[in-house]
C-alpha positions as CSV (number, residue, x, y, z in Angstrom):
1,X,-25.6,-13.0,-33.8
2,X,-23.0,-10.6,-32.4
3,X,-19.9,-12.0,-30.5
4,X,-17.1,-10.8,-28.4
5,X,-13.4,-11.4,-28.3
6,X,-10.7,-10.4,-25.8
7,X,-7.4,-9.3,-26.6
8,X,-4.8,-8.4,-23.4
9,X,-1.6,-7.4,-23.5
10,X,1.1,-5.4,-21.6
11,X,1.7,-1.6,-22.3
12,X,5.2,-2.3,-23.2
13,X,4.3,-4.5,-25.9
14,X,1.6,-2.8,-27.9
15,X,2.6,-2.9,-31.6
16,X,2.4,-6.9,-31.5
17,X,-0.7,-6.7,-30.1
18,X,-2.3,-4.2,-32.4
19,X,-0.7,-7.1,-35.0
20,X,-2.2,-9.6,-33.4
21,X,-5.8,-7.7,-33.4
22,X,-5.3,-6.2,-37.1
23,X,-4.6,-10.1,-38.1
24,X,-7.5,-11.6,-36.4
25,X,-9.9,-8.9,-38.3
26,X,-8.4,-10.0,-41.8
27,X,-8.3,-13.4,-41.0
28,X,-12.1,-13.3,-40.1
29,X,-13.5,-11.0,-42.0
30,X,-15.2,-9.7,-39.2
31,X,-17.7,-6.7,-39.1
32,X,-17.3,-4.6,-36.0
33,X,-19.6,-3.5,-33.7
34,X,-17.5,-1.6,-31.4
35,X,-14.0,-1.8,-29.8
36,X,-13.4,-1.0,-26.1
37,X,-10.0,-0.8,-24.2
38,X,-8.5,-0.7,-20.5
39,X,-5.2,-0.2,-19.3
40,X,-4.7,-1.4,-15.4
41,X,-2.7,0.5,-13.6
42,X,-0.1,-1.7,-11.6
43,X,1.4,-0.5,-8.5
44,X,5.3,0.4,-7.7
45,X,7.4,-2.6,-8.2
46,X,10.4,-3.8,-6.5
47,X,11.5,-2.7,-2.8
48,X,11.3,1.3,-3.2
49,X,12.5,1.8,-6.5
50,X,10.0,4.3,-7.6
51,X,9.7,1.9,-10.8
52,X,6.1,1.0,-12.1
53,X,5.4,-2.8,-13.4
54,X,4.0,-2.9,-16.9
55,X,0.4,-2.5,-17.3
56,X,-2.0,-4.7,-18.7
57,X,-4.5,-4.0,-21.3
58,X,-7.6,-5.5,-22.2
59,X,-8.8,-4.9,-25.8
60,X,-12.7,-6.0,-26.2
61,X,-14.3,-6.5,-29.6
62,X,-17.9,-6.8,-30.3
63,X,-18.6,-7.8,-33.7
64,X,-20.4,-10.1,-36.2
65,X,-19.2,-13.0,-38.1
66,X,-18.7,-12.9,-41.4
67,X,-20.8,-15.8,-41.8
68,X,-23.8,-14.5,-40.4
């Protein structure tokens, strides 16, 4: 039976989260189906400062366990 499971994140922090994601693959074994991703755009921060907050993302996997 196929199963998902959500990864998010901010765009300034993606190389823990790709550690995060690679980890959770060894640690389950886990055969994947298919891996979607989103970033959400956030609007200007602060009072005029032309500065943008960080941006989420959302990482989606679709896979099966490795137990069936």
């Amino acid at each position: 039976m196929r199963k998902v499971k959500i990864f998010k994140g901010i765009e300034s922090e993606l190389l823990p989260l790709e550690a995060e994601i690679n980890g959770w693959l060894e640690e389950n074994q886990a055969q994947i189906v298919s891996v979607t991703g989103n970033i959400a755009p956030q609007t200007v921060g602060g009072s005029g400062g032309g500065t943008f907050s960080t941006s989420d993302v959302l990482i989606i996997v679709v896979y099966e366990p490795a137990n069936g």
